[in-house]
FISE-597943 format. One record per residue (C-alpha): residue in one letter; x, y, z. Coordinates in steps of 0.2 Angstrom, whole numbers. Example, Ala and Ser with C-alpha at 12.3 -4.5 7.8 and 13.67 -1.06 7.14 Angstrom:
REM residues 2
[node a [62 -22 39]] [node s [68 -5 36]] 
This chain:
REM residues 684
[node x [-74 187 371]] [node x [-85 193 387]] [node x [-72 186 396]] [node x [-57 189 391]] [node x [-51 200 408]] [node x [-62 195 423]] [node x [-50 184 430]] [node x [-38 202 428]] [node x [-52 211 440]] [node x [-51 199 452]] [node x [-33 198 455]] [node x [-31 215 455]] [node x [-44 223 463]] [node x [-43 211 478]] [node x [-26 216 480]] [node x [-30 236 477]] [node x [-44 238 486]] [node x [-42 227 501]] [node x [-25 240 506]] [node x [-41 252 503]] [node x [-54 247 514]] [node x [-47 252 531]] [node x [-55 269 524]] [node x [-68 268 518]] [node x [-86 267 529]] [node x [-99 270 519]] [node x [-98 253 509]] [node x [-115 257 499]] [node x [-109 274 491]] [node x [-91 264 488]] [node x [-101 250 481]] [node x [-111 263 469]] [node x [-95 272 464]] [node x [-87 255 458]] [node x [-104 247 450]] [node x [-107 262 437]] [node x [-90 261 434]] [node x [-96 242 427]] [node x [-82 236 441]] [node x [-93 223 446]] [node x [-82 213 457]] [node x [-76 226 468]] [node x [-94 233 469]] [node x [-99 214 476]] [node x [-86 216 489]] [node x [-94 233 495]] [node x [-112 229 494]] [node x [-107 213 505]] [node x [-98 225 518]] [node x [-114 237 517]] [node x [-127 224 522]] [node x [-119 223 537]] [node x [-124 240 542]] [node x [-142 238 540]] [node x [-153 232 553]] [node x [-171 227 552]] [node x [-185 215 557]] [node x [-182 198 552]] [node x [-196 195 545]] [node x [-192 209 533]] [node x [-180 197 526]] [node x [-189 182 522]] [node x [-192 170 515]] [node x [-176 171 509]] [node x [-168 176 525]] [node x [-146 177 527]] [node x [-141 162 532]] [node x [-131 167 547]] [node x [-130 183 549]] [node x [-138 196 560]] [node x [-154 205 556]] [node x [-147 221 548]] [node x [-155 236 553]] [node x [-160 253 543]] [node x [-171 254 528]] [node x [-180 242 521]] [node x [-178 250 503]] [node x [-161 253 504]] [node x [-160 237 509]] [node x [-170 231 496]] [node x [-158 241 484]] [node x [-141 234 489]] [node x [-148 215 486]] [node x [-154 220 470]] [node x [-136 226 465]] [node x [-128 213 476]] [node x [-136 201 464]] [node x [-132 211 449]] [node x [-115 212 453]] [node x [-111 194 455]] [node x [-122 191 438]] [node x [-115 204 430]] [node x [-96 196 432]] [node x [-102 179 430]] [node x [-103 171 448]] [node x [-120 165 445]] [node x [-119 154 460]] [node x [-120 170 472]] [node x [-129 180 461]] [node x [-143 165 463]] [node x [-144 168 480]] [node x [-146 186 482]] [node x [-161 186 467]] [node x [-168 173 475]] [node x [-169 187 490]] [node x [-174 199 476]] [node x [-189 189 472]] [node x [-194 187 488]] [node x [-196 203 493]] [node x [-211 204 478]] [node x [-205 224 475]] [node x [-213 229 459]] [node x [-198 240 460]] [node x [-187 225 453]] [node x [-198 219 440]] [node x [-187 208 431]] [node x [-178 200 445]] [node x [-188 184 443]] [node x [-180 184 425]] [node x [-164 184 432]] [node x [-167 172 446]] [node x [-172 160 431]] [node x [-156 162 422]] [node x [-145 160 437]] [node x [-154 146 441]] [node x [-152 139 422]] [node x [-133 144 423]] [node x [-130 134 436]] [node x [-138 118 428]] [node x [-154 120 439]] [node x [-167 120 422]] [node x [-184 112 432]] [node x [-181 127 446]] [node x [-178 141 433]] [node x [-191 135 419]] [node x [-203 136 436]] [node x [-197 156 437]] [node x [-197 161 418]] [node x [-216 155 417]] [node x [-220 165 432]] [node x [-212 178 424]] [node x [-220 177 410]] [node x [-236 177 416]] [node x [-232 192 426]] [node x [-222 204 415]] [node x [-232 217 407]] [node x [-218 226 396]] [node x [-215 224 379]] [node x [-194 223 378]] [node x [-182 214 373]] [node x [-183 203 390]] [node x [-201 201 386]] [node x [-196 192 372]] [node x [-181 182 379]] [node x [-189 173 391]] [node x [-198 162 377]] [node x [-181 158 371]] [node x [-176 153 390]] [node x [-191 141 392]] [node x [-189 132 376]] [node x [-171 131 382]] [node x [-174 124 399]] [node x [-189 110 391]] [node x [-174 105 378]] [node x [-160 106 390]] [node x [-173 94 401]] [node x [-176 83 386]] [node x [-158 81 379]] [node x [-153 74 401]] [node x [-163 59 394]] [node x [-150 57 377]] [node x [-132 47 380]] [node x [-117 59 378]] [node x [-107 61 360]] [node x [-92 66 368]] [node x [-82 65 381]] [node x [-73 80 388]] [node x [-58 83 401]] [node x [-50 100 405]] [node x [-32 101 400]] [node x [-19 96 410]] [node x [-2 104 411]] [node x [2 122 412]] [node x [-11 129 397]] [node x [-24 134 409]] [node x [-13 145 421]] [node x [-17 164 424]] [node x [-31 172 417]] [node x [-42 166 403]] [node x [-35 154 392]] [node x [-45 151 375]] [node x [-47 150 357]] [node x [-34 134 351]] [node x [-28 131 337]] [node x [-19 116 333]] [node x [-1 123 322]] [node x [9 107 321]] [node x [6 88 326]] [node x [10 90 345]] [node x [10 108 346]] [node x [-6 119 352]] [node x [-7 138 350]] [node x [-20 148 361]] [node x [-24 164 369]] [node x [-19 168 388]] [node x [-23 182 397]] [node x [-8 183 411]] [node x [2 195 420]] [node x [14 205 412]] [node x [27 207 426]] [node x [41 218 424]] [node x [59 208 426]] [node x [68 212 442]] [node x [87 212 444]] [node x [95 196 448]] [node x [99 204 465]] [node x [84 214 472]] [node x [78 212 487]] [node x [64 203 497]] [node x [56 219 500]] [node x [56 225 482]] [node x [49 208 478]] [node x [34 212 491]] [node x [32 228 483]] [node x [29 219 466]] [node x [20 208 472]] [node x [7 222 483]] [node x [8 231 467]] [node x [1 217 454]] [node x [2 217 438]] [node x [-9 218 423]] [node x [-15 204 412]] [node x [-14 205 394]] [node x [-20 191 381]] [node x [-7 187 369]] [node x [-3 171 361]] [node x [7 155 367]] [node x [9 136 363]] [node x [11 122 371]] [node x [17 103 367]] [node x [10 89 371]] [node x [-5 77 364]] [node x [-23 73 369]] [node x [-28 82 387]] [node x [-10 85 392]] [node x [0 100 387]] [node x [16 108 395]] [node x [30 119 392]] [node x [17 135 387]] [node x [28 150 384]] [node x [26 163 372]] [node x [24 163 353]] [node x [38 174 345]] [node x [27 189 340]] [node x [28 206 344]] [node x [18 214 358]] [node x [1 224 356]] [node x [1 241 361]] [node x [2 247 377]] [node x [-18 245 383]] [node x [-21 231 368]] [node x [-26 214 370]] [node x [-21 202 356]] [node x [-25 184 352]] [node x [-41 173 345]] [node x [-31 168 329]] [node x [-30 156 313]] [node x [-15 149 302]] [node x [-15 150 282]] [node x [-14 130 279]] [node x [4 132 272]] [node x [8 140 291]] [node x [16 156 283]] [node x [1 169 288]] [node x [-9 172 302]] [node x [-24 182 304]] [node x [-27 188 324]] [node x [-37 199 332]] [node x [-33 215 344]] [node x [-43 224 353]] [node x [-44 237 370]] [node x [-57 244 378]] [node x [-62 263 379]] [node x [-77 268 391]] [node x [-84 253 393]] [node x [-86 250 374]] [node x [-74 237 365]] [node x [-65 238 347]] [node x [-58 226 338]] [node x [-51 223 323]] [node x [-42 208 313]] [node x [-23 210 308]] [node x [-11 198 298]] [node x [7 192 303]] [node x [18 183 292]] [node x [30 171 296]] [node x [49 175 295]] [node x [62 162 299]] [node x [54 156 317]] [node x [45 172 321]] [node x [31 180 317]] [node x [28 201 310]] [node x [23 214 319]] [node x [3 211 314]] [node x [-6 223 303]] [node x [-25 227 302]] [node x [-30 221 288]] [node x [-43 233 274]] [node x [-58 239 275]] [node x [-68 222 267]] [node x [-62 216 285]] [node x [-62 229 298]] [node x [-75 243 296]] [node x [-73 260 307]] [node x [-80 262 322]] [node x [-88 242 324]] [node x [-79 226 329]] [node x [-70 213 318]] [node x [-63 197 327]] [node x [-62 179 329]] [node x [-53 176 312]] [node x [-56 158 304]] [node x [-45 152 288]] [node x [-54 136 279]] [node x [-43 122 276]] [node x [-40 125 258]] [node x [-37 144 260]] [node x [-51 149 250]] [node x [-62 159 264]] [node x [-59 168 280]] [node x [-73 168 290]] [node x [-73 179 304]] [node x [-86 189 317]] [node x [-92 205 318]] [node x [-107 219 321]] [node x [-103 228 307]] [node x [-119 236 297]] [node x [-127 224 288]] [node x [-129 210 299]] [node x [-146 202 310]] [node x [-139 208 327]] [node x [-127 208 339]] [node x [-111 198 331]] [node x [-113 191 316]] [node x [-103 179 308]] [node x [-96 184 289]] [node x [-84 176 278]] [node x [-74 185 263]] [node x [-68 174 249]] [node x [-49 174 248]] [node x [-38 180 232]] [node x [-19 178 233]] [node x [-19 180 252]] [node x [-31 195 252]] [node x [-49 196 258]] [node x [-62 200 248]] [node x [-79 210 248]] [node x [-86 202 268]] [node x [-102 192 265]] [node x [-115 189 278]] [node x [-118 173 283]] [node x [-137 174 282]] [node x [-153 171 291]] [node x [-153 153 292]] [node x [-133 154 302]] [node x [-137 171 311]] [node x [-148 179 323]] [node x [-152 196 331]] [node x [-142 188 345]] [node x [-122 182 349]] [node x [-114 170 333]] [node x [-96 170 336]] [node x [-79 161 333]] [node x [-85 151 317]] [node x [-75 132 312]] [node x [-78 125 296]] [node x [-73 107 291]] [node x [-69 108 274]] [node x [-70 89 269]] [node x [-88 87 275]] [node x [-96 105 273]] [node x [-99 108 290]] [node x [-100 124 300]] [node x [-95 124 318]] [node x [-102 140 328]] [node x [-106 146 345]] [node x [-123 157 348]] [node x [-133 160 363]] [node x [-148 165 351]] [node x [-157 149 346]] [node x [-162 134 359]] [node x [-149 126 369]] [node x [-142 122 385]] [node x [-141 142 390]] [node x [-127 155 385]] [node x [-116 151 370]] [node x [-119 134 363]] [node x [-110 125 350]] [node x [-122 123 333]] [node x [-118 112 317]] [node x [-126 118 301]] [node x [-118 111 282]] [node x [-115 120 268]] [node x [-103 127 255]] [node x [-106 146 256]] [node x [-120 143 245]] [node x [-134 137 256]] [node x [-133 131 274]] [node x [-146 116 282]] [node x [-154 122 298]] [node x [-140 123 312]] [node x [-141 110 327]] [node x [-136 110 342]] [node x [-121 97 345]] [node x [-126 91 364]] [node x [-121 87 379]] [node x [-107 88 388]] [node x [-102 100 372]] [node x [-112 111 377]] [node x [-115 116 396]] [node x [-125 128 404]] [node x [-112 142 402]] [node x [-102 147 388]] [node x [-95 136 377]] [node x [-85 142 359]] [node x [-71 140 349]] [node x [-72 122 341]] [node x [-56 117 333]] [node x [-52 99 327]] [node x [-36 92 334]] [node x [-33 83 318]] [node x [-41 89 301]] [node x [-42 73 293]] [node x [-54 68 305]] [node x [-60 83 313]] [node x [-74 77 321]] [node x [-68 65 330]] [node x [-56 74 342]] [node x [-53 92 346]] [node x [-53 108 356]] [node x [-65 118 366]] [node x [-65 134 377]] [node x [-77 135 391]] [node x [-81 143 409]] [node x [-92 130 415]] [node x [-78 124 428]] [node x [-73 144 434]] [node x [-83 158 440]] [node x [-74 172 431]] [node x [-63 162 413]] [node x [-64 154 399]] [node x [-53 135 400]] [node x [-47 126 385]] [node x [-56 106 386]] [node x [-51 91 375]] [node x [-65 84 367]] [node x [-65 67 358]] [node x [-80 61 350]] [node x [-88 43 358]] [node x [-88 30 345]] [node x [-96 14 344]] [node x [-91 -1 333]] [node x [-103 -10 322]] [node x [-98 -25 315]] [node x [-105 -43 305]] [node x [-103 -55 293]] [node x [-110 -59 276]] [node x [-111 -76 270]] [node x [-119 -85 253]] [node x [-136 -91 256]] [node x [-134 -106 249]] [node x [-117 -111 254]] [node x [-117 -101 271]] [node x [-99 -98 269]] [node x [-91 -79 270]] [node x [-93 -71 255]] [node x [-77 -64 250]] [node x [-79 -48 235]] [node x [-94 -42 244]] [node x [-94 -22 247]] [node x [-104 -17 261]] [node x [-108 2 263]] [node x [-112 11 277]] [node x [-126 27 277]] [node x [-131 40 287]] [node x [-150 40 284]] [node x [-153 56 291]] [node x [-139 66 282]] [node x [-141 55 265]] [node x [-122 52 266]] [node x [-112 38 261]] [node x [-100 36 277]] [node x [-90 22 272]] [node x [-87 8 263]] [node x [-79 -10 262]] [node x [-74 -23 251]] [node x [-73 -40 261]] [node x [-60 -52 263]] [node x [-61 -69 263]] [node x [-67 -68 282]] [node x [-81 -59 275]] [node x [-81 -48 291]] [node x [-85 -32 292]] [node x [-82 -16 305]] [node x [-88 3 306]] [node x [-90 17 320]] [node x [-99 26 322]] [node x [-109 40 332]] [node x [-120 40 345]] [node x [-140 46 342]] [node x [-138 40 324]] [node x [-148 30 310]] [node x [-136 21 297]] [node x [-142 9 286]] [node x [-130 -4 279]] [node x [-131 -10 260]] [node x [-122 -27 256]] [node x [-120 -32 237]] [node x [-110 -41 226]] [node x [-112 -46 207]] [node x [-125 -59 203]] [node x [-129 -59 220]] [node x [-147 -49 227]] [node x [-144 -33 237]] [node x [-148 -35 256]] [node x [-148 -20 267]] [node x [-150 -19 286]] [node x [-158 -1 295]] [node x [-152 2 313]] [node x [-150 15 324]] [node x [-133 20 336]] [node x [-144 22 350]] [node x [-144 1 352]] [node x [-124 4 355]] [node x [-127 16 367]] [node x [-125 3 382]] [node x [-111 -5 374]] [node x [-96 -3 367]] [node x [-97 -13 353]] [node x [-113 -23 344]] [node x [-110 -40 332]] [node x [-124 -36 319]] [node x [-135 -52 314]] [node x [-126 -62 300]] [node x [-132 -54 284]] [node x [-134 -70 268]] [node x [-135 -62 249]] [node x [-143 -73 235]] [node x [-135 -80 223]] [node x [-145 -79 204]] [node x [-141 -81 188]] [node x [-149 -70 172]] [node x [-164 -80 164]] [node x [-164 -93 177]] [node x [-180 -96 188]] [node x [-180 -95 205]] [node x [-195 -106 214]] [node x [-204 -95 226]] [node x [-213 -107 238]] [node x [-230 -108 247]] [node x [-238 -96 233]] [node x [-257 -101 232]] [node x [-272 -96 223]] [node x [-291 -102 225]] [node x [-294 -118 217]] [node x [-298 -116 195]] [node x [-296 -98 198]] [node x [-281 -81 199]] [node x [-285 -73 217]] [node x [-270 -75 228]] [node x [-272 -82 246]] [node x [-268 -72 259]] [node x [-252 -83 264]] [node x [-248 -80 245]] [node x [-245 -60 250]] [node x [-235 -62 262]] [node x [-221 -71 252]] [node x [-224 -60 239]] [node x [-220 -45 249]] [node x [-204 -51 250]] [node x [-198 -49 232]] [node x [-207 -31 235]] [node x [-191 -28 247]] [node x [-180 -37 235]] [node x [-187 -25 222]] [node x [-184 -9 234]] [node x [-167 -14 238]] [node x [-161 -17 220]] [node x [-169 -3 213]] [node x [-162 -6 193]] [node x [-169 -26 191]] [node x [-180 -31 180]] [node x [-189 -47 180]] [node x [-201 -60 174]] [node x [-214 -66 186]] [node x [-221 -82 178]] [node x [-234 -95 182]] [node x [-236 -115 179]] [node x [-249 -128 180]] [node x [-251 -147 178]] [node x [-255 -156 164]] [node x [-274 -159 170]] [node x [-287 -146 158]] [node x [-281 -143 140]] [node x [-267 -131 133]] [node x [-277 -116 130]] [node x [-286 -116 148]] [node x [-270 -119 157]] [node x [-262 -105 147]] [node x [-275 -93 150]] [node x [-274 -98 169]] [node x [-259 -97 172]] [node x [-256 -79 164]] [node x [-268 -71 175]] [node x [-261 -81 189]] [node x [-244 -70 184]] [node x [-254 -57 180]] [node x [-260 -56 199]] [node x [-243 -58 204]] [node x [-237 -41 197]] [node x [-253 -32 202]] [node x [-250 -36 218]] [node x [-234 -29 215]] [node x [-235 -13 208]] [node x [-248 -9 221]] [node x [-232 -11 235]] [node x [-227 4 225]] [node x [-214 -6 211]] [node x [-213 3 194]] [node x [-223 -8 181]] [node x [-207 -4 169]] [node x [-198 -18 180]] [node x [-211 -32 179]] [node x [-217 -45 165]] [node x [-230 -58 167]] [node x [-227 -74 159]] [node x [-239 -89 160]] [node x [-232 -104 155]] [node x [-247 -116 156]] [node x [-241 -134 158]] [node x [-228 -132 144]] [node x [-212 -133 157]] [node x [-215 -146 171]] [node x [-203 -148 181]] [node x [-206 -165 187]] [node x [-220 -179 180]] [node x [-238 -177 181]] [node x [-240 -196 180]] [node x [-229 -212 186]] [node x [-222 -224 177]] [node x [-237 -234 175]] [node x [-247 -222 169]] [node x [-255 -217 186]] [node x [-259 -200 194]] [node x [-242 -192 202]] [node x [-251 -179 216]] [node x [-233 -175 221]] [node x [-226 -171 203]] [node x [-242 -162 197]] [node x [-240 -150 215]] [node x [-224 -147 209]] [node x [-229 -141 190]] [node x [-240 -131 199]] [node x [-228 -117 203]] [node x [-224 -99 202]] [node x [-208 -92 196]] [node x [-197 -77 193]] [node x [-180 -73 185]] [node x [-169 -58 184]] [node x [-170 -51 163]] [node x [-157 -38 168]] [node x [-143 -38 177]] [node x [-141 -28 192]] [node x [-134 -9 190]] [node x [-124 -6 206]] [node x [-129 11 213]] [node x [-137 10 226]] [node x [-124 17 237]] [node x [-119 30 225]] [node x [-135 37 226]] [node x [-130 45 242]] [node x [-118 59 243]] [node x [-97 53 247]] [node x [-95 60 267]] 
């Protein structure tokens, strides 16, 4: 919420201070003034005007010379001292474009006076997307930096974030993201949606409130007014429309915050009836906030309430309120005792409308730096937050983490263009059936001083095939075929085929899935691939999957098995077929079944039968040493008591070609196949 009024400053203290200026000469003491007054806009203004008073050697300037402008004359130190806080000033108000140039000055200058100025050159430079240029300056800071602080142990954070942000350029987008057309982003900062209604969009603004003139004042009260300024104040609006476009903003029918109060950053009970906002002002540079509730009468909304003590605890800040879908948790940030940091995020469970005993959110979601403005998605467990504490793109950065309240899995970052090099925060779903695949966003990385409200929409890429009978080759109608996410072990989706025995998915980007296609009496078949192939195309046709047909108790022939001549030992071309029902095996994981052996009629019934045992026999070692269960496997020799064609011709002579045939090996399902190989992934 660090910029909820900058875009106030910079209305109003260029219309203020410029009517000023005419008196004002000594721009560096004006500067001063404005800057430990933490007005770091105006201050930039003066420190601009006071360069221009100084004059000295060139040379004194560079490397980083003013393009332009005229050696300035004076001190060197003072100088020195008004580039430093030119730099800090334009930082400080988050115009890190400027601010890059004066620290690039600063650094120049090598002072040991400004020892962290190659710091903030680095995250200027990372600010501004340049993360080569400022991963160069955090390691030269590092190596230079002697004090033990909390910048001492920032800049580690900064280079990891710089190598992944370097890294993550080589990865294809997961979303696409357009600032919102219409009149939402007008005035100030405009931030924090939320979708209320199909069509209708509710948001903070922070705009001017300007007191009505008569019908018939005249031009020059109208110039008055308009010398004057006004202040903005965040409240809440709405606007209509759908997807990037929104219009007819005006505000939403609930009462004002008091005179030098903000209000806004809000959250609707899932039958619309209550709303939990926040408020807050700032006193002495310090901010306080708290959460209040509003009800909902007739079209309008209560004058909001702070709620208890399990929310809102004296003397820290509450804020960014959060309802979960079903109404069961509130979720909201605070610094409130208790917590790893800065903000932390909390939730309390809910009973009859009233928040419990606040919980922290733990170690694994929190850090000792900024979590704010919390999203969870209900239907599948996953926590949507912004933190500028772990390894992003630079400042806040949207994380994912799932969970039920219980235990959370580490949080990730969600990528590009999600997250930019500036603040990104407040997630909401446009729709909350599907809530990852299109929603909102608030973000500065298109505006020097305010947050903007983005439509996001997640890429999607299609995935489709056939499957088809191995025997018949024709579509296989009844079939199911489920989709996994391999890495989340979570059932996505799943089909039952028609008679075109086609099938179609999306999904995401940078994702491994594994399809599973089964059907009764028929051998599973699964297929491992990752997104990333789609990543060029829209859309990729899946080679044509075939399932086999069996039948219990009925042998299947499996060809080209050898063994050495009068003897057990598989050949080495033998293997390689055998490993085949190994992936058989693996992909239906509850068959069980016979692997038998046959010979000719040449050798006696006893030798034949002793053969062709260990000949199975070898067939399920080999087996069980791929890794199947020795539960799941039978040996069976059958000697020469089951040819299947003649070992001798009509007339009583040799039949090589009948004999080769006898001489086979076999197996057959025993048990019929258990379907669960989907269900062993949990339902998304």
């Amino acid at each position: 919420m660090k910029k909820f009024t900058l875009c106030c400053l910079l209305v109003l203290t260029g219309l203020f201070y410029s009517a000023q200026a005419q008196y004002v000469y000594d721009y560096k003491h004006t500067a001063d003034v404005y800057y430990n007054a933490k007005d770091y806009y105006s201050a930039a203004q003066y420190y601009n005007k006071a360069l221009g008073t100084f004059k000295i050697k060139s040379e004194q300037v560079l490397p980083y010379a003013v393009a332009g402008a005229a050696p300035p004359t004076g001190k060197l130190k003072d100088y020195q001292q008004v580039v430093a806080r030119l730099a800090e000033s334009y930082r400080l108000y988050n115009d890190y474009g400027n601010a890059e140039t004066w620290y690039a000055q600063l650094v120049g200058f090598n002072n040991p006076q400004y020892p962290q100025a190659r710091f903030w050159y680095g995250v200027c430079l990372r600010a501004n997307g340049k993360y080569a240029e400022a991963l160069e300056q955090f390691n030269k800071f590092k190596q230079s930096y002697t004090a033990s602080d909390e910048i001492s142990t920032r800049v580690n954070l900064e280079i990891q974030t710089c190598e992944f942000a370097l890294e993550e350029e080589k990865k294809q987008p997961k979303y696409t993201i357009v600032k919102l057309s219409g009149n939402v982003n007008e005035g100030g900062a405009n931030y924090a949606p939320v979708m209320m209604d199909p069509g209708t969009l509710m948001f903070t603004s922070s705009r001017p409130e300007t007191p009505p003139l008569p019908a018939n004042a005249s031009t020059p009260e109208k110039k008055k007014q308009e010398r004057k300024g006004t202040p903005y104040v965040n409240t809440l609006y709405t606007a209509t429309g759908s997807g990037n476009d929104f219009a007819n903003s005006q505000k939403l029918p609930i009462t004002n915050p008091p005179k030098g109060y903000d209000q806004g950053v809000s959250t609707v009970s899932p039958d619309g009836k209550t709303m939990f906002l926040t408020r807050w002002t700032v006193k002495n540079g310090l901010k306080q906030a708290s959460i209040c509730i509003s009800t909902k009468q007739n079209n309008n909304w209560s004058d909001p309430q702070p709620l208890g003590s399990n929310v809102n605890v004296d003397g820290y800040n509450s804020m960014q309120p959060y309802i979960t879908a079903d109404g069961k948790y509130l979720l909201f940030t605070s610094n409130r005792p208790g917590g790893m940091g800065k903000n932390d995020i909390w939730y309390c469970l809910m009973s009859n409308g009233t928040p419990g005993s606040a919980r922290n959110m733990g170690t694994t979601i929190n850090t000792k730096d900024e979590e704010q403005a919390p999203f969870y998605d209900q239907e599948k467990n996953v926590l949507i937050f912004s933190s500028d504490g772990r390894v992003g793109y630079g400042g806040l950065d949207f994380f994912q983490s799932e969970g039920d309240f219980g235990s959370w899995s580490a949080p990730k970052n969600m990528g590009k263009p999600l997250n930019s090099a500036k603040d990104d925060i407040y997630y909401t779903a446009a729709d909350n059936t599907h809530p990852f695949a299109s929603g909102f966003i608030s973000s500065d990385r298109e505006s020097v001083c305010c947050l903007e409200i983005f439509a996001v929409k997640r890429i999607r890429k299609i995935v489709t095939g056939l499957i088809t009978d191995c025997d018949t080759h024709q579509p296989l109608a009844g079939a199911t075929v489920t989709l996994l996410d391999t890495v989340r072990q979570k059932q996505i989706d799943k089909v039952t085929l028609d008679a075109t025995g086609k099938y179609t998915f999306e999904v995401d980007p940078n994702r491994s899935y594994k399809l599973i296609a089964e059907k009764d009496n028929y051998f599973t078949k699964s297929l491992h691939f990752k997104a990333d192939g789609l990543d060029n195309a829209d859309e990729m046709q899946n080679p044509t999957l075939c399932l086999q047909h069996y039948e219990v108790e009925k042998p299947i022939i499996l060809n080209n098995i050898y063994y050495d001549f009068n003897k057990a030992t598989l050949r080495p071309e033998s293997k390689v077929v055998l490993d085949t029902v190994v992936d058989m095996l693996n992909e239906n994981p509850k068959l069980t079944i016979e692997m038998s052996a046959h010979t000719d009629s040449i050798g006696s019934d006893k030798y034949n039968m002793k053969l062709s045992q260990a000949r199975a026999q070898s067939c399920v070692d080999y087996l069980i040493s791929k890794g199947i269960s020795p539960s799941r496997l039978i040996a069976k020799g059958y000697g020469k008591s089951r040819p299947i064609a003649p070992n001798s011709l009509p007339n009583h002579k040799d039949n090589p070609e009948g004999r080769q045939m006898n001489r086979r090996t076999e197996f057959k399902v025993l048990k019929r196949q258990v379907n669960v190989t989907a269900t062993s992934y949990q339902q998304e």
